[in-house]
N, C-alpha and C positions, 0 to 999 in steps of 0.2 A: 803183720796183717792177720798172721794165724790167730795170734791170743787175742788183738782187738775182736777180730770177726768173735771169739769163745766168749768175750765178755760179754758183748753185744746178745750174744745166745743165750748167755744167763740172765741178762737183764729181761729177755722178753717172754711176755705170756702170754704162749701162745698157742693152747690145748683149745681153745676155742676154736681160736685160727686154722688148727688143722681141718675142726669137724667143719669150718662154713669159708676161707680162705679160696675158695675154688666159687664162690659166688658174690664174694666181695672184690673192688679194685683195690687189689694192695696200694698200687701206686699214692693213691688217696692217703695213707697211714704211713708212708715213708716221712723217713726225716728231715725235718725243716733246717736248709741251711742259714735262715736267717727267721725271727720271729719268735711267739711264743714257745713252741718246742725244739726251739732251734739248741740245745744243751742236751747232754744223753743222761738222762737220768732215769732213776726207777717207774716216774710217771711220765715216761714217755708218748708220743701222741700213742701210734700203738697200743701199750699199755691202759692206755688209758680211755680208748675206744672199746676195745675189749673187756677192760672190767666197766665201764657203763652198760655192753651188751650185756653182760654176767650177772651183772644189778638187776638186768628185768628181769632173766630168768630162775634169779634168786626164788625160794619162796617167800623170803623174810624182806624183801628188797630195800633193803634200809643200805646208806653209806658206809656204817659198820661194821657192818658182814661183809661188804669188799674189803674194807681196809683188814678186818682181819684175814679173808682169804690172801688177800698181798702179803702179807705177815707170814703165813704161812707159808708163800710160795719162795720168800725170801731166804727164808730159815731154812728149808731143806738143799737151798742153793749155798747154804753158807754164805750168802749175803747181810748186808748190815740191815738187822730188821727195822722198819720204819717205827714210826709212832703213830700210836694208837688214834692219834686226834683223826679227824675226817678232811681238817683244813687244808692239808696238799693234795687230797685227792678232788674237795669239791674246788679247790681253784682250777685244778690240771682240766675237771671236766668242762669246767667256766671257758677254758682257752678252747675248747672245741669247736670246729669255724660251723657255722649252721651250711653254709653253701656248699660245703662237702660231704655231709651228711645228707642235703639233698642229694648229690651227685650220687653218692654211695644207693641209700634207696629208689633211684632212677635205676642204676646196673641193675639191682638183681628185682627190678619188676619186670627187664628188658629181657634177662636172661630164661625167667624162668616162661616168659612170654614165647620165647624162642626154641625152649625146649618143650613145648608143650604145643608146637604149632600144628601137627595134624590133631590134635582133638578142638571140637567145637561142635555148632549143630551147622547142620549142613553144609559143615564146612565153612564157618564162618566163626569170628570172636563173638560171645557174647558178653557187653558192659551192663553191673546191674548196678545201680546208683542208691545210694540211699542216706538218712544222714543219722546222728546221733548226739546225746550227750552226754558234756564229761565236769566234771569235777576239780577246783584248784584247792592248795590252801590258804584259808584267809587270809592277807598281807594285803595290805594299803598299793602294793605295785598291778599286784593279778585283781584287786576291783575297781580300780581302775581301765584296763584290759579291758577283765572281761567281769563285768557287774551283776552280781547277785540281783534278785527280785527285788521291786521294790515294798513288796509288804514285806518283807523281812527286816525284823531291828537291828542299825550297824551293830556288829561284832558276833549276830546271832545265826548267821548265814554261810556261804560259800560262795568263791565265783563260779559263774557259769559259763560255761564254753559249747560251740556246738561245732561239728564236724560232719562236713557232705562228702565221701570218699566214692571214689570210683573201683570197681574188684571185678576182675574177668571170674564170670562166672562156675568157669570148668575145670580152673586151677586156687581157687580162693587169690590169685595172689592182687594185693593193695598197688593199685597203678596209678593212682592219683590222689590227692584231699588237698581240703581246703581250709582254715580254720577262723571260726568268729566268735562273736556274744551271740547268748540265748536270743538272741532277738535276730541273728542274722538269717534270714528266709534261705533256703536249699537252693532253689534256681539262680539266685545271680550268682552264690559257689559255684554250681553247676558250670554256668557258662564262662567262669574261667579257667573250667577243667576243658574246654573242647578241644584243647589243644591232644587231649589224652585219645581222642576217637580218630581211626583211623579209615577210609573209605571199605566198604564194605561191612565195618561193623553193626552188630544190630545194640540198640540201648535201649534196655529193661527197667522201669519206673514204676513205683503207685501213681495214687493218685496227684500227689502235692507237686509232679511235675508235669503234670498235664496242661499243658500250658500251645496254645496253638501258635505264636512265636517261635520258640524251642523246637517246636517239631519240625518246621518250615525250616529253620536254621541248620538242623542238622540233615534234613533231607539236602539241602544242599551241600552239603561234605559228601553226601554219598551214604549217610548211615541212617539205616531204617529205625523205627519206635515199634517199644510193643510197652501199652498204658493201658492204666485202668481210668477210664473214663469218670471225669470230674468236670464240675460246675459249667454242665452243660446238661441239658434235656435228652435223654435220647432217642434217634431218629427211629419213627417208625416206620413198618414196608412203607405203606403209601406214598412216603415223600422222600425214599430211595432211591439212590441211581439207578441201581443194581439190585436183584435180587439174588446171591449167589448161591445160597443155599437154606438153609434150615437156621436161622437165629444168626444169619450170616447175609450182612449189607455191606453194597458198596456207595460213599455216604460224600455228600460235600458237606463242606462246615463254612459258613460265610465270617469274614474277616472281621474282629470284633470292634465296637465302637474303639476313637479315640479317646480316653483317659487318663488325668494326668495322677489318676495311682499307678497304672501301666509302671511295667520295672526294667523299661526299655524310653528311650526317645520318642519322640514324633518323627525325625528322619528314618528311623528307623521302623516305624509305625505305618508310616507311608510307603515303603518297598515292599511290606507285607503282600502276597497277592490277593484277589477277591475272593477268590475260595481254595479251599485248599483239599482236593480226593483222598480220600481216607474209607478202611474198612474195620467198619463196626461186628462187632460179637460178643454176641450174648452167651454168656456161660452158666451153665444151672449148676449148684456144688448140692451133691446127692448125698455127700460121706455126712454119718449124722454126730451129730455132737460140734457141729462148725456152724456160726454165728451165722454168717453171710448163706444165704440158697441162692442167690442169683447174681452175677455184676457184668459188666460191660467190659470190654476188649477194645482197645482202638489203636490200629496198628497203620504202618502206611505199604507193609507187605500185603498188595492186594491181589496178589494172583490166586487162587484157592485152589489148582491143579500144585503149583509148586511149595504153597505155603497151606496146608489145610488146617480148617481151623480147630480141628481136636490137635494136633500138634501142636499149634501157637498158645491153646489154652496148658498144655500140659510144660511146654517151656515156661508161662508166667508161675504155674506152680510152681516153680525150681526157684523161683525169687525170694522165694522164703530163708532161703539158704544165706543172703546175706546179713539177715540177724544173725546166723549160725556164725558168718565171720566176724562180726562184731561182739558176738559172745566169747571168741577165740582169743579177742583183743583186750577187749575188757574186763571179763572174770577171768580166764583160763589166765591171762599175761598180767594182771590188776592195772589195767590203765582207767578203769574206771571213776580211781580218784588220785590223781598226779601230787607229787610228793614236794615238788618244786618251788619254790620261794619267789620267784621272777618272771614274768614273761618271757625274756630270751632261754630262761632255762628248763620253761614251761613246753617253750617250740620244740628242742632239743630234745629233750624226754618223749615228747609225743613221735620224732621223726625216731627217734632210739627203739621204739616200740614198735614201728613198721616197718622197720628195719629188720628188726628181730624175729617179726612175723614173716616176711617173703625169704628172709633167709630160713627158717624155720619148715617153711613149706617147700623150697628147694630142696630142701634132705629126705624131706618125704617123697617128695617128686622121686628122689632117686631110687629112695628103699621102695618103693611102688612099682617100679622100673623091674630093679632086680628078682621082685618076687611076684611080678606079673599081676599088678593088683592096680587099682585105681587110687589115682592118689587122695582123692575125695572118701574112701571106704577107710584109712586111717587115723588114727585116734590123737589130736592136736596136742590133748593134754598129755595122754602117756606116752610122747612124741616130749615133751619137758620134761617127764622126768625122766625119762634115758637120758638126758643128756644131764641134768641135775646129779646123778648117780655115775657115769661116765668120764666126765669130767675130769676128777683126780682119777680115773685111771693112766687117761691120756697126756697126764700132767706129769705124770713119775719121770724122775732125772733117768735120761740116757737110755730112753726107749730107743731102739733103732727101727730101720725107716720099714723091714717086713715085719717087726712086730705091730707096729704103728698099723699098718695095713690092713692086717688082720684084726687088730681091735676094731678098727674103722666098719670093717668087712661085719662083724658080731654086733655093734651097735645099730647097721642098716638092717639084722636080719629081727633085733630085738623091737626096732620102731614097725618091721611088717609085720609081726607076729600079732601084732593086737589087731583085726578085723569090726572094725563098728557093722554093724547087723541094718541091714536096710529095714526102716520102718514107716512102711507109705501110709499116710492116710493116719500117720498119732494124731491125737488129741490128748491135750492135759490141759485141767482147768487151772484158770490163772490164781492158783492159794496155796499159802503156804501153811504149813499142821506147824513147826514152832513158831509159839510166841515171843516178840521181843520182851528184853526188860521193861517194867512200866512205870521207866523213868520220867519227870517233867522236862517240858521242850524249855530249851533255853530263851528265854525272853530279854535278856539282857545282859551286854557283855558279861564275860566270864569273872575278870578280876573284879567289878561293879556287885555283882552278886557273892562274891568270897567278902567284900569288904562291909556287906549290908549283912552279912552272917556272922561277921566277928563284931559286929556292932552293936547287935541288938541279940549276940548269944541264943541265934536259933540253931538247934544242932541239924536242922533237916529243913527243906523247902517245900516239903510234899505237902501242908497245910498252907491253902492260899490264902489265907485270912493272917498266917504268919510273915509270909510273904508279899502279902499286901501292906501291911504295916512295916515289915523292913523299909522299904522303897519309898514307906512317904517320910 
């Protein structure tokens, strides 16, 4: 049992494991006694959940670079180095079941929900919702899926995907998503995250989920809105309930016509009530250099003793913050444009990368902890490369379990070290000083135009009158 259990230790790699194994369910990555990983091999599930995480945090994140890091981890073990091809490892990742990789991203939204429960505002979670998109590559499976534009010529395009994610506001960590085609609207995503809100939360929106169904619907869970008011008029004093203050109404909103664009029922249209109390605020933006000077507030916190409204305006400022995790995800992590061949392996990659992110923000959670720092005041990216850099140190054969500790201990103090600098009130305008290349947009598949280049011996495309004539 001794040398199996030594074998077993050699085969796995598990430097990652140490630094985030305290926020994952191992259980989830044990050995299958029967099934795809049911064999102890070097691409073990294990193994092979691990070098996927390893892949995002790659800079180079390509399949190669893990198979080489395997390669290397093999060879210092005196194990039998694998082969260079990618085809055992993109199978191994193939057999990765998706429903435990949700399970897996469930823990550590839970955990880090859980160690993070006295902060909030007022003692409460705050959900900001918002959505995005992403990127596939071209393959006859993913546009299908998920369909590129349709003014774009086949073969000249990308799929498109879009994503509405739920993120507690005070810890960045990813607590829900959803995922569709560019065409899929934010709300009906939305309302199959409600399961993610729990009573007493407050949920933070622009305007595209200003929707007076939604709000109704979650006030009955118990969780309040705070929205930017959209495709509605705003109420003025005179035909207020309320006056409560200074740019500050308490407002009925009458139930709106039936419509069968509506993105709900008529059974459901008709439990709506006749009006629904709400409080409206007007917010002036003074900071100069900002598009918007005025916009509206519509909240269903309408007490103005317990909720006032310079505070409710200065938490929807902090909404902003969820580009910032979406920037975390996409540039800092590159999920911006997904490497994957497949839909099932398109899902996978995306869950692998949220994965990576709330475990990611776990660690900082802790180094935040130890050095008495907010975990929002540290730096995501150079939070990667400590661990990019880190890595093989935690990986050297026969580290023992207090040296171990102590690296561990030096890598939490090297991720607090870096401090992001509070900057209220930036502005930068939306330009960029380099220029791309000014290369021609592709107009038609790729091998289509190499074949109209060797055909008619044009060595260049950039004269469209050459390329015009190729093509006829």
């Amino acid at each position: 049992m001794a040398d199996e259990a030594d074998r077993i230790r050699k085969h796995s790699q598990s430097q990652l494991g140490d630094c985030f194994s305290r926020f994952i369910p191992m259980k989830e990555l044990d050995h299958d006694v029967n099934g795809p990983f049911s064999r102890r091999r070097l691409y073990s599930k294990a193994n092979t959940f691990w070098a996927f995480f390893s892949q995002i945090l790659d800079a180079d994140g390509g399949c190669q670079e893990v198979v080489r890091k395997i390669q290397a981890f093999a060879g210092e073990r005196s194990l039998k180095v694998p082969s260079a091809s990618t085809s055992a490892y993109c199978q191994a990742r193939h057999k990765l079941d998706e429903s435990m990789m949700e399970k897996i991203l469930n823990h550590t939204s839970k955990t880090l929900h859980e160690r993070s429960q006295k902060q909030g505002w007022k003692g409460r979670r705050v959900i900001v919702v918002d959505g995005t998109g992403i990127s596939m590559v071209d393959t006859p499976e993913n546009q299908q899926t998920w369909p590129q534009p349709k003014g774009q010529q086949p073969g000249c395009g990308f799929p498109q995907g879009r994503i509405c994610a739920c993120f507690c506001l005070h810890t960045g960590a990813l607590l829900s998503y959803r995922l569709g085609d560019r065409k899929k609207s934010e709300l009906p995503m939305l309302r199959q995250q409600w399961g993610t809100f729990n009573k007493g939360d407050i949920f933070l929106g622009d305007k595209g989920f200003c929707s007076y169904y939604d709000v109704w619907k979650l006030q009955q869970f118990g969780v309040d809105s705070i929205l930017t008011l959209a495709r509605r008029t705003p109420v003025e004093a005179a035909s207020a309930v309320k006056i409560l203050g200074e740019n500050d109404l308490l407002i009925q909103w009458p139930k709106p016509l039936w419509s069968k664009q509506h993105s709900y029922g008529r059974a459901e249209w008709e439990a709506l009530p006749d009006v629904l109390t709400l409080r409206q605020i007007k917010v002036d933006v003074n900071a100069p250099g900002y598009r918007t000077k005025s916009f509206y507030l519509v909240t269903t916190m309408t007490d103005p003793e317990a909720y006032p409204a310079s505070e409710l305006a200065e938490l929807y400022y902090q909404r902003w913050d969820v580009e910032l995790f979406f920037r975390d995800i996409k540039t800092t992590m590159g999920m911006d444009v997904l490497r994957c061949k497949t839909p099932s392996m398109v899902r996978k990659e995306i869950l692998m990368h949220f994965i990576a992110y709330n475990a990611i923000g776990l660690l900082m959670f802790e180094a935040a902890q130890m050095a008495k720092q907010h975990p929002r005041r540290l730096s995501f990216k150079a939070t990667i490369q400590a661990l990019r850099q880190w890595e093989p140190v935690l990986n050297r054969q026969g580290l023992k379990v207090l040296e171990r500790h102590r690296l561990m201990a030096l890598l939490h103090d090297a991720i607090a070290s870096l401090i992001v600098p509070e900057r209220l009130g930036r502005r930068e305008p939306r330009c960029v000083k380099r220029r791309p290349k000014n290369f021609q947009c592709l107009t038609a598949p790729r091998h289509e135009m190499i074949e109209c280049l060797h055909r008619t011996k044009i060595t260049s495309i950039r004269d469209k009158e050459c390329c015009r004539q190729a093509f006829q």
